[in-house]
C-alpha positions in Angstrom: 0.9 58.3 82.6 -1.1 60.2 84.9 -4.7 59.3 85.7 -6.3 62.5 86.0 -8.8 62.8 82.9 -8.1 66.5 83.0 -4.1 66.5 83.3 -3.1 67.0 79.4 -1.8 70.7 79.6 0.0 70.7 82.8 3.2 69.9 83.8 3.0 68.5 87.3 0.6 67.6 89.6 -1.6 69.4 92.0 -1.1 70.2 95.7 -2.1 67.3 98.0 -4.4 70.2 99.8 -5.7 70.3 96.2 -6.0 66.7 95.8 -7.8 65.9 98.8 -10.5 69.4 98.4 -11.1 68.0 94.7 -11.4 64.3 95.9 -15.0 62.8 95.6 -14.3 59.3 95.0 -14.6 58.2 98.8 -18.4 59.0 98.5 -19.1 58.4 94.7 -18.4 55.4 94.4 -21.4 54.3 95.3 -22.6 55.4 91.4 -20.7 52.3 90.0 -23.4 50.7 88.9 -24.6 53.8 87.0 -22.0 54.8 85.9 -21.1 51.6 84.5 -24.7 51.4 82.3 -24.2 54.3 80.7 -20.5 53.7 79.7 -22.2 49.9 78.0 -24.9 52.2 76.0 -22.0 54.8 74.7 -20.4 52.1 74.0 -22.7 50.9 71.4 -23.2 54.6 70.2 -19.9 55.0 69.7 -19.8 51.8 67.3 -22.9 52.6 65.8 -20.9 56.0 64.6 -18.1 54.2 63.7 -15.9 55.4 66.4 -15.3 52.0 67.7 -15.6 48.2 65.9 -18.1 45.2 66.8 -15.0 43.5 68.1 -13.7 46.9 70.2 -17.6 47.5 71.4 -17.8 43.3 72.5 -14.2 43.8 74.4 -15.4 47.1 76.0 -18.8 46.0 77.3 -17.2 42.6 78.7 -14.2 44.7 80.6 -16.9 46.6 82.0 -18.5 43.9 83.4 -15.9 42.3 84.9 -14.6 45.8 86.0 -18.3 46.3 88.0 -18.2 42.2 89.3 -14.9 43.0 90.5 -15.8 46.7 92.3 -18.6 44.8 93.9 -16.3 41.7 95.3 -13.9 44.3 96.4 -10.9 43.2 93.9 -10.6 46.8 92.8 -10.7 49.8 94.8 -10.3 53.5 93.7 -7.5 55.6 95.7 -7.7 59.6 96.2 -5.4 59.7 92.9 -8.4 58.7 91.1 -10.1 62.1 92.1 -13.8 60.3 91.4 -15.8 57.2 90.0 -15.6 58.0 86.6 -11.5 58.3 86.7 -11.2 55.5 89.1 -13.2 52.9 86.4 -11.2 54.6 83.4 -7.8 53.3 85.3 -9.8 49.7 85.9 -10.9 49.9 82.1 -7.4 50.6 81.0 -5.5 48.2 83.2 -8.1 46.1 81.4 -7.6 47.3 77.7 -5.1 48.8 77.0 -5.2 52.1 75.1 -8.8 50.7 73.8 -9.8 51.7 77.3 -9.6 55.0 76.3 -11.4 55.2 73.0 -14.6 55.1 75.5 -13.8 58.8 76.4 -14.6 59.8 73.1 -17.5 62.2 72.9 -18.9 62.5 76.4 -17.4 64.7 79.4 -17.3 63.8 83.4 -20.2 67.1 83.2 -22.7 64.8 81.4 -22.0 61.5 83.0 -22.1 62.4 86.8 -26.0 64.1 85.8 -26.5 61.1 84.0 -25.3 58.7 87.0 -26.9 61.0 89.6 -30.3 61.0 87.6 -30.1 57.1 87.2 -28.8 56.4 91.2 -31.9 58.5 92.1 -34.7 57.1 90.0 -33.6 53.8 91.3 -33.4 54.4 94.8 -36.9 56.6 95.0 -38.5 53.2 94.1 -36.9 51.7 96.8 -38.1 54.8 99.4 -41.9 54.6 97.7 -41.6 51.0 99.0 -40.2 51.4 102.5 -42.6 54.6 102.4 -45.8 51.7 101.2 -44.5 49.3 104.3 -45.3 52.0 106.6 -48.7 53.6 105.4 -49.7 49.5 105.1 -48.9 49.3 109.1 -50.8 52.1 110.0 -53.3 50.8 107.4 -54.0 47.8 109.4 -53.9 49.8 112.9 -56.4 51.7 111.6 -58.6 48.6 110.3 -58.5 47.3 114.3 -59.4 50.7 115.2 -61.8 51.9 112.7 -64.5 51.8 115.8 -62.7 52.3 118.7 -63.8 55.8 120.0 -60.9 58.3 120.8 -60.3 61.9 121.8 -59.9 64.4 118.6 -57.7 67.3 119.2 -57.3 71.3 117.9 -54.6 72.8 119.2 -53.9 69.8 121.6 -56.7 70.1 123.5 -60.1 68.2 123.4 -62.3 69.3 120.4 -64.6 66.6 118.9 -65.3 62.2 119.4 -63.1 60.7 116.3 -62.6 57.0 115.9 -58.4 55.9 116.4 -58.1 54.4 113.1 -59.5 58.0 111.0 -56.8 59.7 113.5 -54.2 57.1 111.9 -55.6 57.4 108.3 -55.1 61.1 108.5 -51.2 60.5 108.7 -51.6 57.3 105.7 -52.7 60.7 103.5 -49.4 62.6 104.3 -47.5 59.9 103.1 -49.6 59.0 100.1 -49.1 62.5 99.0 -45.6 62.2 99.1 -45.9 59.3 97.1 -47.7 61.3 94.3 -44.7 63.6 94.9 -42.0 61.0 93.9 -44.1 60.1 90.8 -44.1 63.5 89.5 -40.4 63.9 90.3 -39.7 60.8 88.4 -41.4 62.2 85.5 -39.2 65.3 85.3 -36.2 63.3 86.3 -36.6 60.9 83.3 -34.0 63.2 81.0 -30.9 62.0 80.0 -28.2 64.1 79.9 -25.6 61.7 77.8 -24.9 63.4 74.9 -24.1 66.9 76.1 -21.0 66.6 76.6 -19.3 69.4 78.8 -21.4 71.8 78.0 -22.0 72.2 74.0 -22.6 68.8 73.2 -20.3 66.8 70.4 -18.9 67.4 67.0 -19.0 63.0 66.8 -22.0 61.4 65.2 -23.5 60.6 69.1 -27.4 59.5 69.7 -28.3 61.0 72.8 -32.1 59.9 72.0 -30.7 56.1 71.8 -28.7 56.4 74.9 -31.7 58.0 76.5 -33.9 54.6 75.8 -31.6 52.2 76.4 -31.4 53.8 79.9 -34.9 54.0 80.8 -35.2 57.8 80.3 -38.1 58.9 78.0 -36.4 61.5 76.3 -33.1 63.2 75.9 -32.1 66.6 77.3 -32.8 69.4 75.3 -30.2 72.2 76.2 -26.6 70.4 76.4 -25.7 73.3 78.8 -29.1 72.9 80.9 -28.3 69.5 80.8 -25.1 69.7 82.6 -25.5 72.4 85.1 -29.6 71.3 85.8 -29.9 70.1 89.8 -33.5 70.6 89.9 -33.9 66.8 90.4 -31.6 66.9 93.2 -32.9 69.7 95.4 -36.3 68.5 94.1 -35.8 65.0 95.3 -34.7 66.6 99.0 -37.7 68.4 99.2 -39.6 65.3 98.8 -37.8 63.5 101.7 -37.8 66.6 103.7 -41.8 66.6 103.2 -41.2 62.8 104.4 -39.2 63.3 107.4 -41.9 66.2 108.6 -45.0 63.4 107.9 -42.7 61.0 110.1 -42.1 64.0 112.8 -45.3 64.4 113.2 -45.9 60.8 113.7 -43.3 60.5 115.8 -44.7 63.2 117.7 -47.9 62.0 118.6 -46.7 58.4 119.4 -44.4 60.1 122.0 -47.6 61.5 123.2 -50.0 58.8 123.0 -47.3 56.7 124.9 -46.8 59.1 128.4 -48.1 58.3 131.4 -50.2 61.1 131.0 -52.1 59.7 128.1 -51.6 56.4 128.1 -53.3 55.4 125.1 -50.4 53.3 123.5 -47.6 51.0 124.4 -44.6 50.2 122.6 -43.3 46.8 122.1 -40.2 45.9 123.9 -38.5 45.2 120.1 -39.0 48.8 119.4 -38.4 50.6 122.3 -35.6 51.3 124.7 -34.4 51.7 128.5 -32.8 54.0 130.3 -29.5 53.2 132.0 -30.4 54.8 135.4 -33.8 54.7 135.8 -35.3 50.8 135.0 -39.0 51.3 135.0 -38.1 53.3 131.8 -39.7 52.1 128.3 -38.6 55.2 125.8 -40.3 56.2 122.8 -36.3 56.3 121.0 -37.7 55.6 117.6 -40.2 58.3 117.5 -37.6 60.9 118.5 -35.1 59.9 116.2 -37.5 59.7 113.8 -38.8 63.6 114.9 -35.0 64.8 115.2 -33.7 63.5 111.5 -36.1 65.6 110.1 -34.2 68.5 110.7 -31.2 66.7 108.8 -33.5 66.4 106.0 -34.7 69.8 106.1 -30.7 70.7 106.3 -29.7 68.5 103.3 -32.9 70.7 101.6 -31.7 74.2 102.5 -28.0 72.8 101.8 -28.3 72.1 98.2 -30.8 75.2 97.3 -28.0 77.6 98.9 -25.4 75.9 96.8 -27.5 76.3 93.7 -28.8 79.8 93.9 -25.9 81.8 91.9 -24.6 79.8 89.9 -23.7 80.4 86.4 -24.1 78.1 83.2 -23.2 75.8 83.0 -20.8 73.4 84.7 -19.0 74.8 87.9 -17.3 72.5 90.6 -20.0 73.5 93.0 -22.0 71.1 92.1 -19.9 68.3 93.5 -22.0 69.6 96.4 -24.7 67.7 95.1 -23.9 64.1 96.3 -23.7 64.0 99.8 -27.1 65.8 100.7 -28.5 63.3 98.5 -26.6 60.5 99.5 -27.5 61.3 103.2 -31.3 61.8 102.8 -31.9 58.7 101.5 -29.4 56.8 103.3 -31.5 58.0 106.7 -34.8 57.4 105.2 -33.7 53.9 104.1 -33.0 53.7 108.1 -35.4 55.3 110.0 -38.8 54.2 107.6 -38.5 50.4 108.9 -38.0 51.5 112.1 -40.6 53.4 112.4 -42.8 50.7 110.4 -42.1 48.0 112.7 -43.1 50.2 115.7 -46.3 50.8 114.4 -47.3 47.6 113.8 -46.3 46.6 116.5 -47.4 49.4 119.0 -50.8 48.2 121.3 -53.4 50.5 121.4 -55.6 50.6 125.1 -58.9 51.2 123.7 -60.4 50.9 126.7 -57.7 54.5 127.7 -59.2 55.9 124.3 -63.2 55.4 124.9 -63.0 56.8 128.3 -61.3 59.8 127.4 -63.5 60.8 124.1 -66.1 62.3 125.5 -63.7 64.3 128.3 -63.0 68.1 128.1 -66.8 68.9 126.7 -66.0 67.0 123.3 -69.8 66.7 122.5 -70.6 70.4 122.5 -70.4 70.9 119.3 -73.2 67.8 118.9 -75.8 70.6 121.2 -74.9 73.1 118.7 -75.4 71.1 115.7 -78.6 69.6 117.2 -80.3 73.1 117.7 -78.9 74.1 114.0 -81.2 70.8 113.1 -84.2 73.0 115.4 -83.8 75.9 113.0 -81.7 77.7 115.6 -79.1 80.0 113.7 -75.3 78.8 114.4 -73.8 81.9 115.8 -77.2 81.9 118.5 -76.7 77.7 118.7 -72.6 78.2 119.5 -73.7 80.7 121.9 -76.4 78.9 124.3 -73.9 75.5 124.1 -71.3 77.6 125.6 -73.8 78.7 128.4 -74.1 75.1 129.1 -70.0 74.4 128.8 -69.6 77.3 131.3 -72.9 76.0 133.7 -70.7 72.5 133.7 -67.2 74.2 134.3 -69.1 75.5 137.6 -71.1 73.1 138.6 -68.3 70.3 138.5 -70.2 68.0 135.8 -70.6 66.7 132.3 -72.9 67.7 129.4 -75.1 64.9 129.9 -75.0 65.6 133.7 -76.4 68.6 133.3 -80.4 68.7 134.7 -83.4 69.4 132.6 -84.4 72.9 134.7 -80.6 73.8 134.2 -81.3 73.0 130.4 -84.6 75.0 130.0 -83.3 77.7 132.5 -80.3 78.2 129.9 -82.5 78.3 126.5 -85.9 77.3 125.5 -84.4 75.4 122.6 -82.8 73.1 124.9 -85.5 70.4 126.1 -84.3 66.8 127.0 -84.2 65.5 123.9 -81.0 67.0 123.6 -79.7 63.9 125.6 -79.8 62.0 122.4 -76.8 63.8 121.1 -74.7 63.5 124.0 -73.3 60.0 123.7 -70.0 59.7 121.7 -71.3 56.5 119.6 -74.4 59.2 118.5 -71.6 61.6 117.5 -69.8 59.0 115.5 -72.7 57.7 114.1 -73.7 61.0 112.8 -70.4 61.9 110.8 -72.0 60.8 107.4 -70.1 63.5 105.2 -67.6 61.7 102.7 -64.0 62.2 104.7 -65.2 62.3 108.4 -65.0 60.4 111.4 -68.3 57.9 111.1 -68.3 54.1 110.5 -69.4 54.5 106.7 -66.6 57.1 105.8 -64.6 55.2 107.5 -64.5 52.0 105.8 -64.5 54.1 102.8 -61.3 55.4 103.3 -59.8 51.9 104.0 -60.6 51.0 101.4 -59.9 53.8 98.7 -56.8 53.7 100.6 -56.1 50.2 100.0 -56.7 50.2 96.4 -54.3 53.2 96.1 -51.8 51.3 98.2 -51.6 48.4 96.0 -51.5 50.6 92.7 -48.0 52.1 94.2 -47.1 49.0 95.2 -46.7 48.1 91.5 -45.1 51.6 90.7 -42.3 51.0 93.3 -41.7 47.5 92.2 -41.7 48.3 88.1 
């Protein structure tokens, strides 16, 4: 007897070049698990509409277990005859059963349970990227607690702009990532359908409870268009465009670590666990992480594009297009589930020279805009204050010296608002000191956002660990 699911009206088999297009099962295995759990809860439908008997739902649920212990101890293994996961654990339920391995067929279609076992694989596993995602935002977290004082350069366009402090530079990356945490939570929510029930496409004539099936598998409802149901990848492409937002926020990470580790700027060094050599040159220490970390965002991005491309034209409901959808899946995560504690234990690791930071905030006129903010204070209008403190910035650029170098005559010579009480604003711990605004760079915002971040970070904690 064959083992195709589909092989009832023809009279031989397919082409191997057939057989090995149509193959998924050296990739899909990996749904077992899933796949499994929503076979136990049709199981108990099926009883409950008299399709099968207690002792035929008992036998069934206990094959199925010892069919999933023995896939995961490696006693059974699918071949490329089995096509994919759900004919591969048909065959181990039958060697199993008998002909009662095939009552379990009975009402549902390979359509339904692959969106079923792709919507449970991918609720499970977001929980495990929320935590990996948590690890890191509570390593740059506690950078940013040793930091929260330590004066540093802040950049526009990557060039000197204002004083910040290193740990509201690190913060500002903790808020990518704890938006892509909100992003996973609504995803979940959508994701929570079940799709059991809907058969191939028009659902079934057997007395089935798709609502049951739904709770028993942790969904909170079931679908409500059997052909939406089937041909519905909005989780999928959704989900990549949640990891493809993640693999930008760890870019751009990655990005300014390679930065803040160059000779050139010196503001950071790796430690040895987390960085690497270079096999001709030994004075080498490379930032590898960060650039891995930079260049798999563009597989994530891919794995995005990918999937919406595959998706665009396709008509309801079912079409074999959608095998597409594993692998992009599959691969995202797999990479995040890499690269996160990577990057992680680089950070927490990393030692910042705050000594390198302090002595370059105030460089490249950073406390200009403290001259023009100070004459605002005098009642000077902004657009007349930005122009008389870039009469000063140019005076400096010619003279060879800094804002606070800058004489009293010079001052007075270049505006009568400017007397020598401008000095007072022209120290970087003056500038700091007077970012007060809820979100800025001062001491009291500061702490505030530690610890609004904190309390938010232990909140997910418990989301990714439900």
């Amino acid at each position: 007897m064959s083992q195709r699911l589909w092989g009832g009206r023809f009279s031989g088999g397919p082409a191997d070049a057939l057989a090995q297009l149509s193959a998924s099962v050296h990739y899909d295995m990996r749904l077992v698990p899933y796949d499994i759990a929503a076979s136990r809860a049709h199981a108990r439908v099926l009883e409950r509409a008299g399709l099968l008997t207690g002792d035929e739902r008992e036998r069934i649920i206990a094959a199925l277990d010892d069919l999933e212990r023995a896939v995961a101890a490696g006693e059974f293994t699918a071949t490329i005859a089995d096509e994919d996961v759900h004919t591969a654990l048909e065959r181990g339920l039958v060697e199993r059963l008998g002909a009662l391995g095939g009552k379990l067929r009975a009402g549902r279609s390979r359509n339904d349970q692959i969106a079923t076992d792709l919507r449970l694989y991918t609720r499970a596993h977001a929980r495990d990227l929320a935590a990996d995602l948590l690890d890191l935002c509570e390593a740059l977290t506690a950078q940013a607690e040793l930091h929260r004082g330590t004066p540093a350069p802040g950049m526009t366009h990557t060039q000197h702009g204002q004083p910040i402090t290193f740990g509201h530079q690190l913060l500002a990356h903790v808020q990518g990532f704890l938006r892509d945490l909100d992003r996973l939570s609504d995803w979940d929510e959508r994701t929570s359908v079940s799709p059991l029930g809907a058969g191939a496409l028009a659902g079934s004539s057997l007395k089935l409870d798709p609502v049951a099936v739904a709770e028993e598998l942790g969904f909170k409802e079931a679908a409500a268009n059997s052909i939406d149901a089937v041909s519905d990848r909005d989780f999928a492409a959704e989900l990549l465009f949640v990891t493809a937002m993640i693999g930008i926020h760890l870019s751009r990470l990655g990005e300014e670590i390679i930065l803040w580790t160059t000779t050139e700027f010196g503001w950071v060094e790796l430690d040895d666990a987390f960085a690497t050599g270079s096999s001709i040159m030994p004075q080498k220490k490379n930032s590898d992480i960060a650039e891995l970390a930079r260049g798999k965002s563009g597989r994530l991005i891919g794995n995005l594009t990918g999937l919406l491309a595959t998706l665009k034209a396709l008509p309801f409901s079912y079409n074999r297009d959608l095998q597409e959808d594993k692998e992009p899946v599959f691969d995202s995560l797999d990479n995040l589930a890499l690269v996160l504690p990577a990057v992680t234990g680089m950070v927490a690791t990393m030692r910042v020279h705050a000594d390198v930071l302090a002595a370059a905030a105030p460089l490249g006129f950073s406390l200009a805009t403290e001259i023009a903010d100070w004459l605002v204070r005098k009642g000077v209008p902004f657009r007349d204050a930005h122009e008389i403190t870039g009469a000063v910035v140019q005076y400096c650029g010619k003279e060879g010296v800094e804002l606070h170098e800058v004489p009293d005559d010079a001052l007075a010579a270049i505006s009568e608002h400017l007397d020598p009480s401008v000095r007072s604003v022209l120290t970087v711990e003056g500038a700091l000191a007077g970012r007060t605004t809820p979100g800025s760079t001062g001491p009291g915002p500061v702490a505030d956002q530690l610890a609004a971040v904190t309390t938010r970070l232990a909140s997910w904690r418990e989301w990714a660990e439900a």
